[in-house]
Residue frames as a rotation matrix with the C-alpha (Angstrom) as fourth column:
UNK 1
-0.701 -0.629 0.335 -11.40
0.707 -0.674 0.213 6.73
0.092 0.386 0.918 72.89
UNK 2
-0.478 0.203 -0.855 -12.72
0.498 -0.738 -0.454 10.04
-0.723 -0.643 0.252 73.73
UNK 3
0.741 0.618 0.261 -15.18
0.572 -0.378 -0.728 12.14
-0.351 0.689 -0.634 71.22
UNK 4
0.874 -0.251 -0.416 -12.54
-0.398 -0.860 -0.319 14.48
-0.278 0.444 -0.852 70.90
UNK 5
-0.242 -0.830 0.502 -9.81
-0.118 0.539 0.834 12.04
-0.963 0.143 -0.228 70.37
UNK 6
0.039 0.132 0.990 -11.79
0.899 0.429 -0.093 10.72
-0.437 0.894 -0.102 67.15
UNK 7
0.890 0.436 0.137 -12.66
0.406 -0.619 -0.672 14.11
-0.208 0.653 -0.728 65.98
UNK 8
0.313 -0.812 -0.493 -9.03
-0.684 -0.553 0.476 14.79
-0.659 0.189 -0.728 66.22
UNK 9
-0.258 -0.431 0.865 -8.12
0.394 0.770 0.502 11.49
-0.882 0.470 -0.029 64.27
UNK 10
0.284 0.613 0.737 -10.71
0.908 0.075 -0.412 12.15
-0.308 0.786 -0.536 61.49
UNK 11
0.802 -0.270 -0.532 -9.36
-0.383 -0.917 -0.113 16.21
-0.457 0.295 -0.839 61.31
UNK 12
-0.106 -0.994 -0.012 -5.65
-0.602 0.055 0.796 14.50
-0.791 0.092 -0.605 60.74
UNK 13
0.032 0.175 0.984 -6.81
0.415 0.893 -0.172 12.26
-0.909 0.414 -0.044 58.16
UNK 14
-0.918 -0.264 -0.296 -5.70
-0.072 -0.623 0.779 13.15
-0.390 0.736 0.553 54.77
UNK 15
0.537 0.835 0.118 -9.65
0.014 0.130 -0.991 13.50
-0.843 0.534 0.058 52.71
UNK 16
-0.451 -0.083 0.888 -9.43
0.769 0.468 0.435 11.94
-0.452 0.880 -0.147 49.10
UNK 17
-0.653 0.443 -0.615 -10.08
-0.621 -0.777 0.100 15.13
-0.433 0.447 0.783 46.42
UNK 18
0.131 0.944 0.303 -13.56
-0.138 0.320 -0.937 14.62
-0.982 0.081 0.172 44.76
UNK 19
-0.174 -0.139 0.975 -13.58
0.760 0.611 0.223 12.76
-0.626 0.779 -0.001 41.37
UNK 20
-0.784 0.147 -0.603 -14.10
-0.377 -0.885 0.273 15.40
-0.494 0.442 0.749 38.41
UNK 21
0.026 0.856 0.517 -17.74
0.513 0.432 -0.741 15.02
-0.858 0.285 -0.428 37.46
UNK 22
-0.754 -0.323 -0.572 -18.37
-0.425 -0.424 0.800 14.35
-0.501 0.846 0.183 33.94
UNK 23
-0.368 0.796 0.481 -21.42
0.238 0.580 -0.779 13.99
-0.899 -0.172 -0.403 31.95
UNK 24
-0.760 0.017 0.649 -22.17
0.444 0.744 0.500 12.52
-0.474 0.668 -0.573 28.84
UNK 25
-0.621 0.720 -0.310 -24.63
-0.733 -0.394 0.555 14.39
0.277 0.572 0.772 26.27
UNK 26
-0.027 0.755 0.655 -28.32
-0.211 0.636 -0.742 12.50
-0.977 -0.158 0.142 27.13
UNK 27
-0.839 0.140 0.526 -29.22
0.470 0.674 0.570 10.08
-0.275 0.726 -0.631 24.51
UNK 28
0.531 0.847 0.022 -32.22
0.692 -0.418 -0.588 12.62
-0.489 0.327 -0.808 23.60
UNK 29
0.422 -0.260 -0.868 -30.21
-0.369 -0.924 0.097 15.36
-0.828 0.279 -0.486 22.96
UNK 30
-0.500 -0.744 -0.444 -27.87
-0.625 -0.045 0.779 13.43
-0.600 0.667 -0.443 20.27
UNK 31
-0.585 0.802 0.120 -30.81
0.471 0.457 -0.754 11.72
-0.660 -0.385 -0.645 19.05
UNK 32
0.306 0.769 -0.562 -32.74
0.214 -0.631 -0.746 15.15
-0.928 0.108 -0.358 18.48
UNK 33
0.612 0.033 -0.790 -30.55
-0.736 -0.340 -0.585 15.38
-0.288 0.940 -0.184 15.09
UNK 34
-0.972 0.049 -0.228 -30.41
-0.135 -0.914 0.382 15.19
-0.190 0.403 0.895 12.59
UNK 35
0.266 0.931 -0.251 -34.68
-0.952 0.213 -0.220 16.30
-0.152 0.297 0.943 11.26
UNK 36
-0.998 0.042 0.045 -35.81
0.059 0.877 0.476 12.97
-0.020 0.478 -0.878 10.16
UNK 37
-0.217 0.884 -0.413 -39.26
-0.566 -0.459 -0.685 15.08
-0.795 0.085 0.600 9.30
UNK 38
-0.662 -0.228 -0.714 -38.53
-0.736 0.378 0.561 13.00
0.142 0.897 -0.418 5.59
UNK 39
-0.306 0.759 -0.574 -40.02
-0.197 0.540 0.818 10.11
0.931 0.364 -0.016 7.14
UNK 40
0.607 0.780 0.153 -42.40
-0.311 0.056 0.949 10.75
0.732 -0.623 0.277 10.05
UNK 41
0.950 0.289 0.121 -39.91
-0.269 0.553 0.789 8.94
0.162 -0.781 0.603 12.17
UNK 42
0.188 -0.981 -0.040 -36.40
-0.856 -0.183 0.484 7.88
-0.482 -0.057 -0.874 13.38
UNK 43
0.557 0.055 -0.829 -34.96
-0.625 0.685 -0.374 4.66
0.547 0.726 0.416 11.21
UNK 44
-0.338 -0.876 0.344 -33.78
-0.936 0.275 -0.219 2.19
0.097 -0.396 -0.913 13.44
UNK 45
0.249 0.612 -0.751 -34.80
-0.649 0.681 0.340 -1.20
0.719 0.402 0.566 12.09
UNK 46
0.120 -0.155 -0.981 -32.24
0.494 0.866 -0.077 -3.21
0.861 -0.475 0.180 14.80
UNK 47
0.749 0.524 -0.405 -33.18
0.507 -0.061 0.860 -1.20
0.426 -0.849 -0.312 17.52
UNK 48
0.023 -0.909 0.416 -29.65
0.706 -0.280 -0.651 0.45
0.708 0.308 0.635 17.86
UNK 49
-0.303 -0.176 0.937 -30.72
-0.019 -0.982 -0.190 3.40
0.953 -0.075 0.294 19.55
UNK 50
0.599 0.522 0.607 -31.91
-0.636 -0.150 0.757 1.87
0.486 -0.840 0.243 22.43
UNK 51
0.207 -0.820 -0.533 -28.24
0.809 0.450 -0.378 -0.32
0.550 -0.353 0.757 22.92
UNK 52
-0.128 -0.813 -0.568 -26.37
0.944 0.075 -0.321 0.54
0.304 -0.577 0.758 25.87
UNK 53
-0.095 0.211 -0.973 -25.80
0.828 -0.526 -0.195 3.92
-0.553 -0.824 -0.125 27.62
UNK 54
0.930 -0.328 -0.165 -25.23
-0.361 -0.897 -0.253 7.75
-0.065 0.295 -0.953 26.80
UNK 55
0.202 -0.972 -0.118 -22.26
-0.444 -0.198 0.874 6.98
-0.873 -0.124 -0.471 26.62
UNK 56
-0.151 0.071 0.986 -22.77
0.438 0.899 0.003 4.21
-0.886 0.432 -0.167 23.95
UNK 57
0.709 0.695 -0.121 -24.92
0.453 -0.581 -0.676 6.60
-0.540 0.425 -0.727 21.78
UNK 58
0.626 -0.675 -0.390 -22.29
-0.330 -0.683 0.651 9.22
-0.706 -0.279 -0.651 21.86
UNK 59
-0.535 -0.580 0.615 -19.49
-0.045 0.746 0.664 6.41
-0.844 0.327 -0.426 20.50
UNK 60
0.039 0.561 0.827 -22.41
0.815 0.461 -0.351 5.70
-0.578 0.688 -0.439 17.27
UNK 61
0.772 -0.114 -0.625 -22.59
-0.317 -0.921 -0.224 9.51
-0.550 0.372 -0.748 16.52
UNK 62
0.381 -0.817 -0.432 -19.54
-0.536 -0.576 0.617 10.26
-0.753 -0.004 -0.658 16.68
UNK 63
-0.626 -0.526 0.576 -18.12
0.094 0.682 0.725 7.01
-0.774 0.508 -0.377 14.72
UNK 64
0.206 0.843 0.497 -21.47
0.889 0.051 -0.456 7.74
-0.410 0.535 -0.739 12.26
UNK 65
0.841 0.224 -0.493 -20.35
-0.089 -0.841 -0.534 11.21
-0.534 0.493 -0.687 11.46
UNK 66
-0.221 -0.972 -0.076 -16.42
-0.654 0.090 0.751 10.07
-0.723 0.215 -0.656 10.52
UNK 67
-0.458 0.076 0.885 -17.65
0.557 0.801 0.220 7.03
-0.692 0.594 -0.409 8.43
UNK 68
0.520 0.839 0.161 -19.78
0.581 -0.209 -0.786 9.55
-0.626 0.502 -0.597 6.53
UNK 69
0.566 -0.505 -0.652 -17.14
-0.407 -0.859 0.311 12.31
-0.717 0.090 -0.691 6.05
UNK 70
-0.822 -0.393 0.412 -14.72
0.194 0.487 0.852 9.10
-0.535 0.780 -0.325 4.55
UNK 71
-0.031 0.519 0.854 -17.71
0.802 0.523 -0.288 8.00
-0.596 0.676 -0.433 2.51
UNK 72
0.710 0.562 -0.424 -18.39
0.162 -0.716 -0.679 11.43
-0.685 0.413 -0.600 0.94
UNK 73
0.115 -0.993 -0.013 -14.71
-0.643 -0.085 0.761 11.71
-0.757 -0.079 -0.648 0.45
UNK 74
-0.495 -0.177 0.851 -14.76
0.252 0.908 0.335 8.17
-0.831 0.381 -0.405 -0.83
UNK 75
0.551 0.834 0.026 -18.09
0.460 -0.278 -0.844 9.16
-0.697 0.476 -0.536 -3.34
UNK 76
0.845 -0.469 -0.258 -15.91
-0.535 -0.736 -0.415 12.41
0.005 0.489 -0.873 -5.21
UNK 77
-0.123 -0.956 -0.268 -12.95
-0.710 -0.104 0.697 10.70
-0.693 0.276 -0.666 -5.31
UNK 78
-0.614 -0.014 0.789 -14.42
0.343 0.896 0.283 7.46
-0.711 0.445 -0.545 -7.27
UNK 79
0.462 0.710 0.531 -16.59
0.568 0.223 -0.792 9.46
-0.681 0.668 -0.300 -9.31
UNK 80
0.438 -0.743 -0.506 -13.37
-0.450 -0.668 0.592 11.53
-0.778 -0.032 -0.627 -9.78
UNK 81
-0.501 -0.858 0.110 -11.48
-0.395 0.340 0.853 9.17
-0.770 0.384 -0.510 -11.15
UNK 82
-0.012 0.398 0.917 -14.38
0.733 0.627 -0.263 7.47
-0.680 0.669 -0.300 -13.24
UNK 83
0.824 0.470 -0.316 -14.61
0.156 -0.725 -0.670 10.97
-0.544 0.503 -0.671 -15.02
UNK 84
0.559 -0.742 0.371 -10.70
0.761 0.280 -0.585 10.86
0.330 0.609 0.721 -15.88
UNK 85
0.759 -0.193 0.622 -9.57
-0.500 -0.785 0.366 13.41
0.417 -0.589 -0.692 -13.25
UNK 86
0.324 -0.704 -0.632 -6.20
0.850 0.510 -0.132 12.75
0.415 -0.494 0.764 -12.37
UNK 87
0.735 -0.307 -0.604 -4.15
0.057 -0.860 0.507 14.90
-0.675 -0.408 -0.615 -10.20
UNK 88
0.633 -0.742 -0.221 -0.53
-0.399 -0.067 -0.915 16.10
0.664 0.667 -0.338 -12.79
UNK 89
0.354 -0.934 0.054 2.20
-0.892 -0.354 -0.280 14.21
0.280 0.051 -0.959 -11.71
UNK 90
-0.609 -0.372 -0.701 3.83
-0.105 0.913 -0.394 10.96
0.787 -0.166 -0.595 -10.07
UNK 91
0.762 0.421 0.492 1.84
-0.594 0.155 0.789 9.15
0.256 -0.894 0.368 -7.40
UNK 92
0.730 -0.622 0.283 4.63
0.015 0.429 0.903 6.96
-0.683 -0.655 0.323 -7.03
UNK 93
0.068 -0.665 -0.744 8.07
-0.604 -0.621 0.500 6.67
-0.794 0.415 -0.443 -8.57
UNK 94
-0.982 -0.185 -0.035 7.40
-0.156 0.696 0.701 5.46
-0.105 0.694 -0.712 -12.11
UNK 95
-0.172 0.981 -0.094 3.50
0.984 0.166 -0.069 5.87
-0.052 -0.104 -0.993 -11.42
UNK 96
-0.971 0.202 0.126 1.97
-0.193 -0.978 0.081 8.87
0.140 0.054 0.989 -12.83
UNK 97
-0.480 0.876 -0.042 -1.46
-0.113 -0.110 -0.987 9.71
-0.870 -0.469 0.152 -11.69
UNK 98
0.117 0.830 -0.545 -2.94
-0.926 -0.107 -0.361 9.69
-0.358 0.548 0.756 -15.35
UNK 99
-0.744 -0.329 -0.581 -1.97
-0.494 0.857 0.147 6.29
0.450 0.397 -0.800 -15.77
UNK 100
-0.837 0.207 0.507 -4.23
-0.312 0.581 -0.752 5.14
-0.451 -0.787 -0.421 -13.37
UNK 101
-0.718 0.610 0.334 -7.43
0.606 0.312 0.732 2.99
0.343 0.728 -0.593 -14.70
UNK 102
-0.568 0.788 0.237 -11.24
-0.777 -0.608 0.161 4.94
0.271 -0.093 0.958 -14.22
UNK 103
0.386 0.709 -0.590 -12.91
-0.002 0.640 0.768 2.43
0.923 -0.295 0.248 -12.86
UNK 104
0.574 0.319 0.754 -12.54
-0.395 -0.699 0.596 2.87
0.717 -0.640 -0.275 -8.72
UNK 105
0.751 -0.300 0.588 -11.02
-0.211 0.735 0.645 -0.56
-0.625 -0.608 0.489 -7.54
UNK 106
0.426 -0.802 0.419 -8.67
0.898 0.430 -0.088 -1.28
-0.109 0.414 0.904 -10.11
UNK 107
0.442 -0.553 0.706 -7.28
0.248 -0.681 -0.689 2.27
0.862 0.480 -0.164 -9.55
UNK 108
0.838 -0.337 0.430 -7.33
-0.183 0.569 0.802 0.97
-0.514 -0.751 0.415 -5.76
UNK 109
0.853 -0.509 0.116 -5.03
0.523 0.835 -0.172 -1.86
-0.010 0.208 0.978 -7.48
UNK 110
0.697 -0.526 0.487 -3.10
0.547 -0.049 -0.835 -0.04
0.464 0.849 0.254 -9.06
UNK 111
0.383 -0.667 0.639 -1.44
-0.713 -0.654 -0.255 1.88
0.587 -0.357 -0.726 -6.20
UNK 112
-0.446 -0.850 -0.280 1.81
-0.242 0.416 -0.877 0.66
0.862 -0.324 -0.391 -5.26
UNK 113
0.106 0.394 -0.913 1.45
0.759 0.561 0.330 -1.44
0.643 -0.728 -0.239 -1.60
UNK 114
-0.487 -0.567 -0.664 3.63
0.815 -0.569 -0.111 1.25
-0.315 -0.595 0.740 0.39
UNK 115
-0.758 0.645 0.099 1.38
-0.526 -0.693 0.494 4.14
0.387 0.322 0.864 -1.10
UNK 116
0.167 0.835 -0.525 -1.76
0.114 0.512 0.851 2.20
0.979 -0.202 -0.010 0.02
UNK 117
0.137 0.140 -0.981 0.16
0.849 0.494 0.189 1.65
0.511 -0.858 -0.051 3.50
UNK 118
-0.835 -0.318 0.450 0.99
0.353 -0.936 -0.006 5.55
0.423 0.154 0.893 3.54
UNK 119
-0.311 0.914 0.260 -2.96
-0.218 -0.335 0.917 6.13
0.925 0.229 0.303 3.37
UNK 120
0.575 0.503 -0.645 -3.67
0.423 0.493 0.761 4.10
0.701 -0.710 0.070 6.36
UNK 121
0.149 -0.333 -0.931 -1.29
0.982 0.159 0.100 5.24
0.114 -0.929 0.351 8.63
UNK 122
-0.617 0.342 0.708 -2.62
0.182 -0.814 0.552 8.89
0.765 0.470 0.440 7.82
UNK 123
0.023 0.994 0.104 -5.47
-0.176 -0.098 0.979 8.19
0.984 -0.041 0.173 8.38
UNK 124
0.147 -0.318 -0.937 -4.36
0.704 0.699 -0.127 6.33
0.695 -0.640 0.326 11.75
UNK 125
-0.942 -0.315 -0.115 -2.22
0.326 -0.779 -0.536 9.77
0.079 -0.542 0.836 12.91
UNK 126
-0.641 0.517 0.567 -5.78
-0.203 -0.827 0.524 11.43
0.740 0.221 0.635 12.53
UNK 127
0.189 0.509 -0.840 -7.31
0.279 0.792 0.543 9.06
0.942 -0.337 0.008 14.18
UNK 128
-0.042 -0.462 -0.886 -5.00
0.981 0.147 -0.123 9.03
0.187 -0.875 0.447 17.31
UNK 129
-0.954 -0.299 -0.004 -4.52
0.265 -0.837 -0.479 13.17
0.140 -0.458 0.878 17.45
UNK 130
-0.583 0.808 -0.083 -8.60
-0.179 -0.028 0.984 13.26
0.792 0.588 0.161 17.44
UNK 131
0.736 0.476 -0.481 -8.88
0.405 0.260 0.877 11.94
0.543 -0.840 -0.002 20.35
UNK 132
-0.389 -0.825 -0.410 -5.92
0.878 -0.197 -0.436 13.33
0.279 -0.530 0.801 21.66
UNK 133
-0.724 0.432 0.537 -7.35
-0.317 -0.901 0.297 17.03
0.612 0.044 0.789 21.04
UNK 134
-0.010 0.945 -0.327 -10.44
0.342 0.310 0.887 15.45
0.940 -0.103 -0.326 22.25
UNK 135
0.352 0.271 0.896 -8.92
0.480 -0.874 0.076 15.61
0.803 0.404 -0.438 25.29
UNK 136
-0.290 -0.756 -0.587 -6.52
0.912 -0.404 0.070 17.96
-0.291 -0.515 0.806 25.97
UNK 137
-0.992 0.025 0.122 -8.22
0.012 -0.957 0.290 20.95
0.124 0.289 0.949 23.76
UNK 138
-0.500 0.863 -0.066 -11.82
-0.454 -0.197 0.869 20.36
0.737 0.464 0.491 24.46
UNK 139
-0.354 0.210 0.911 -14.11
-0.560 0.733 -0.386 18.12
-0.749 -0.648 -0.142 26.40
UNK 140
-0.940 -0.130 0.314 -14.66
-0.068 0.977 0.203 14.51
-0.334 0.169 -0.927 25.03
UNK 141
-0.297 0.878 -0.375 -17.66
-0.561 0.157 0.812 13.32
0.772 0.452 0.446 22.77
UNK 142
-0.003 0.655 -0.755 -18.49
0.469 0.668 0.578 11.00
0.883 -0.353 -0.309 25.52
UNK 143
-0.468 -0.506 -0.725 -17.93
0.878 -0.171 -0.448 13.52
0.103 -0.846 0.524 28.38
UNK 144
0.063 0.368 -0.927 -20.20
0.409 -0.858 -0.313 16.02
-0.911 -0.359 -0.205 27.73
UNK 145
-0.362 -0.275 -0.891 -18.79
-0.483 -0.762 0.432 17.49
-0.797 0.586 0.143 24.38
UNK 146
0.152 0.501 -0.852 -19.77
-0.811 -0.429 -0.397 17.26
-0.565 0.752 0.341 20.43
UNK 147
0.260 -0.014 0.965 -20.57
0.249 0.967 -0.053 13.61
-0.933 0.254 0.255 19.39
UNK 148
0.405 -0.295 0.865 -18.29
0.910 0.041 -0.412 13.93
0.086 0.955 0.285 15.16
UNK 149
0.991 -0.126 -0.039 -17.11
-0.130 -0.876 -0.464 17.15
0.024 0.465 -0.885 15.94
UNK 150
0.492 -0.856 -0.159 -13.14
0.707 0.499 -0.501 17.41
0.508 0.134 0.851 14.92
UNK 151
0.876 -0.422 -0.232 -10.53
0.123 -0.269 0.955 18.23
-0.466 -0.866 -0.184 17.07
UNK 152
0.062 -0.929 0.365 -7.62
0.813 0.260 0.521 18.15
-0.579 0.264 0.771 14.53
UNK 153
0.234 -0.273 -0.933 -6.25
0.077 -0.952 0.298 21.23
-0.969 -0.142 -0.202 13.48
UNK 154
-0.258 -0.403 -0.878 -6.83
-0.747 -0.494 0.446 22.43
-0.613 0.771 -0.173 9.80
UNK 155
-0.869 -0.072 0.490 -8.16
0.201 0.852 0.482 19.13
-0.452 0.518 -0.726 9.21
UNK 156
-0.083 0.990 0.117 -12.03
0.996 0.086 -0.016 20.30
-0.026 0.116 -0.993 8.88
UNK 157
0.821 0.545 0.170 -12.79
0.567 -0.814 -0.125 24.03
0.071 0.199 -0.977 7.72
UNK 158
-0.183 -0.914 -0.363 -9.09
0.951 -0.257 0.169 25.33
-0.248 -0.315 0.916 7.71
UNK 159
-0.660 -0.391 0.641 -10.38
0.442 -0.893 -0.090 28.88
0.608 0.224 0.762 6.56
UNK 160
-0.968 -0.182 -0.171 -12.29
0.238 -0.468 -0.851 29.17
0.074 -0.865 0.496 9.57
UNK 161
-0.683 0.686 0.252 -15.84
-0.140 -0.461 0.876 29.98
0.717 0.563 0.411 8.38
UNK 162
-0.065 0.722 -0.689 -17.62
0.482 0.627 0.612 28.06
0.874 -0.292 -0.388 11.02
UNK 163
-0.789 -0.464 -0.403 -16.25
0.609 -0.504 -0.612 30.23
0.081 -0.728 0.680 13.61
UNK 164
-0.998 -0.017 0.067 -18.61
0.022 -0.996 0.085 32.76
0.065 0.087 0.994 12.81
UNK 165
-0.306 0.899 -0.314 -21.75
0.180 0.378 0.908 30.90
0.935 0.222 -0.277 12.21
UNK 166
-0.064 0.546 0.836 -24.65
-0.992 -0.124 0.005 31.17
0.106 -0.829 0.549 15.45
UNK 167
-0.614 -0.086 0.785 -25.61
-0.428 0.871 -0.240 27.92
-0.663 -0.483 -0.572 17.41
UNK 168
0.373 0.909 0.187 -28.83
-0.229 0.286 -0.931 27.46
-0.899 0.305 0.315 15.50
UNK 169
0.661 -0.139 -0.737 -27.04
-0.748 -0.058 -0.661 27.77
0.049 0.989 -0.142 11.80
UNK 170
-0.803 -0.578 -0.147 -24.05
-0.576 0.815 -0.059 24.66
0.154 0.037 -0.987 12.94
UNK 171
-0.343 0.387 0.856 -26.85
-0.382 0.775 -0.503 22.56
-0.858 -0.499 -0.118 14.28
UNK 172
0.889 0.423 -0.176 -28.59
-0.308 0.267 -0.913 22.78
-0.339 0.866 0.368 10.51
UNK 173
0.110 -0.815 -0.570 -24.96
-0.962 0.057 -0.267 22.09
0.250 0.577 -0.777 9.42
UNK 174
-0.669 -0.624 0.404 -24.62
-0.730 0.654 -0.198 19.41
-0.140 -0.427 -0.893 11.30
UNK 175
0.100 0.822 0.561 -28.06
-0.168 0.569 -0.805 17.77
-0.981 -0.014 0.195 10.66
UNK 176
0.811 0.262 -0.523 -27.14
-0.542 0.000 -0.841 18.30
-0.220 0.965 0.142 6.72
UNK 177
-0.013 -0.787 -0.617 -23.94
-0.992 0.087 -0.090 16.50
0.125 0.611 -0.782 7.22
UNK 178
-0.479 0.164 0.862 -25.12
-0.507 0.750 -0.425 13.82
-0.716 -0.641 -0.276 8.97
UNK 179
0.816 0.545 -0.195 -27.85
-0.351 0.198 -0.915 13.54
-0.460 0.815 0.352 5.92
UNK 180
0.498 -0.390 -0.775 -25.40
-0.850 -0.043 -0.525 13.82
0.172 0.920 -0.353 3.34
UNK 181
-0.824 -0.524 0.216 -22.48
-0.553 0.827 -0.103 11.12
-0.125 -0.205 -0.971 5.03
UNK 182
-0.165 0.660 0.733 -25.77
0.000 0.744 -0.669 8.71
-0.986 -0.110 -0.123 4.97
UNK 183
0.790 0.613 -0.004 -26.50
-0.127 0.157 -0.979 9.01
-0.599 0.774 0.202 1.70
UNK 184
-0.179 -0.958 -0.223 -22.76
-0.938 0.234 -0.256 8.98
0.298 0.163 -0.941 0.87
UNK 185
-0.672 -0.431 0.602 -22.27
-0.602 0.791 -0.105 5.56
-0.431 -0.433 -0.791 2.64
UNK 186
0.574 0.699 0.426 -25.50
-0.028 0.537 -0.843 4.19
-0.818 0.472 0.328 0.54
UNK 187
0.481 -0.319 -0.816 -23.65
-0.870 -0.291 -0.398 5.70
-0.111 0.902 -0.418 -2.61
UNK 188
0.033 -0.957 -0.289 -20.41
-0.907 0.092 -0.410 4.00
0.419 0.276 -0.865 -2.36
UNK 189
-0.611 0.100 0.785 -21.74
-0.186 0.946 -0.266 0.80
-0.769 -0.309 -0.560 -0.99
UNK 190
0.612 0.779 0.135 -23.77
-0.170 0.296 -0.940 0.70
-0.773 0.552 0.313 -4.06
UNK 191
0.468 -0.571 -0.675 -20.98
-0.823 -0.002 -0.569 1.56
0.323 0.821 -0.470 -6.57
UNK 192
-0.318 -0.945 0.074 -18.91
-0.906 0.326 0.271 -1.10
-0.280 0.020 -0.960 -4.97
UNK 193
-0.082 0.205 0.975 -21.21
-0.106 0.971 -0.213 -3.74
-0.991 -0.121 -0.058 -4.75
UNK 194
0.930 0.248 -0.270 -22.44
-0.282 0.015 -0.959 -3.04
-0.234 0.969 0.084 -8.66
UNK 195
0.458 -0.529 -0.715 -18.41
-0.833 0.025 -0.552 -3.78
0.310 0.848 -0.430 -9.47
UNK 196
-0.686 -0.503 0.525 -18.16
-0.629 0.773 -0.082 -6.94
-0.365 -0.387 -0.847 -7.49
UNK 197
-0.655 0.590 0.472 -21.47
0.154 0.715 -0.681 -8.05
-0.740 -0.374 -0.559 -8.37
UNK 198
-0.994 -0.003 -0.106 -22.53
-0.078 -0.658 0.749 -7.17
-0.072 0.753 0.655 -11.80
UNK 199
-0.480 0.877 0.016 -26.29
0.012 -0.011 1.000 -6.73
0.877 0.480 -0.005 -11.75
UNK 200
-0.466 0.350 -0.813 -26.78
0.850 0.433 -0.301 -6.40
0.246 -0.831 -0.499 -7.90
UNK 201
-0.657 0.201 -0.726 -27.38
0.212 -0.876 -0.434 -2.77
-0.723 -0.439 0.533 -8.16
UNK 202
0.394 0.634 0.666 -30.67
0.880 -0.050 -0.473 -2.03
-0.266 0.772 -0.577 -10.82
UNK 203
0.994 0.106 -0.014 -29.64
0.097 -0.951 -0.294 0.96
-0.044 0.291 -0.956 -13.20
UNK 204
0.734 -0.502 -0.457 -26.12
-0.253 -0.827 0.502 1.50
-0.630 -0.253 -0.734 -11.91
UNK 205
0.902 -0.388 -0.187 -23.42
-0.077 0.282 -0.956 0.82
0.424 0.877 0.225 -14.65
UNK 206
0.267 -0.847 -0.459 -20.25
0.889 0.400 -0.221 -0.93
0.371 -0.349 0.860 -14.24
UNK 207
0.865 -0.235 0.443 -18.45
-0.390 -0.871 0.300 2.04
0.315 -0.432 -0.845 -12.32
């Protein structure tokens, strides 16, 4: 076959469009927060931070800021209820909210199953439109975009405030929530164990 024979073949050939290049935040950058000036150094007794890719990393954030956010959540609502804060009315029919006990798990108990299964599949929809939003309104935590940052309308800051903030003033936000959700997830792993395990926590009273 003739040079110009092939160079006609290879013109007629349909060409394959180029993949859309996407790229993960570097495992420094998500890393760099939050400070951990507190103690001289990053904490990572099982080596965590050196598992798997940028991508991997990403996935830990991201699943590290949400587990805080519950926990904090979790924190105010059990120390809610230990104070006798109830919301006014029925959680279920025939269940009024000040009925429930103050003590964190047995006011767990105490909600009907179908109220319990209510919670989870809440939590579930959030779950699933989170990553939806992820993305269809944004770019992906593991693509490049904001390892915890939400994607669900109204769910996180519904009056907007953050909007305004500069780059430099979210990053301190974000390094202080990161703190806090860590010390949240110590909290409320302490309060529980102390009410399975009476005397495993020093100091902390039945709760």
């Amino acid at each position: 076959m003739s040079d110009e024979a092939v160079e006609a073949v290879e013109e007629a050939a349909p060409v394959a469009p180029a993949a859309p290049v996407s790229t993960c935040m570097s495992r420094e950058a998500i890393l760099a927060e939050p400070d951990c000036l507190e103690i001289g150094q990053m904490w990572d007794p099982l080596g965590l931070a050196a598992a798997g890719s940028d991508e991997t990393i990403a996935w830990f954030r991201h699943a590290e800021v949400k587990h805080g956010r519950v926990a904090m959540a979790a924190f105010v609502g059990w120390w809610a209820v230990g104070a006798g804060v109830h919301f006014p009315g029925d959680l279920a029919s025939g269940v009024e909210f000040g009925s429930l006990p103050t003590k964190g798990l047995e006011a767990w108990d105490a909600v009907p199953g179908w109220g319990k299964a209510q919670m989870l599949l809440f939590a579930g929809l959030i779950e699933f439109h989170d990553e939806l939003f992820h993305s269809r309104r944004g770019t992906h935590y593991l693509r490049g975009g904001v390892p915890g940052k939400n994607m669900v309308p109204g769910l996180y800051d519904p009056m907007g405030l953050s909007k305004s903030r500069s780059e430099e003033a979210l990053a301190k936000g974000r390094s202080r929530e990161i703190k806090n959700g860590r010390l949240a997830m110590i909290g409320v792993a302490g309060m529980y164990f102390a009410t399975t395990i009476p005397g495993s926590v020093p100091f902390q009273p039945a709760c």
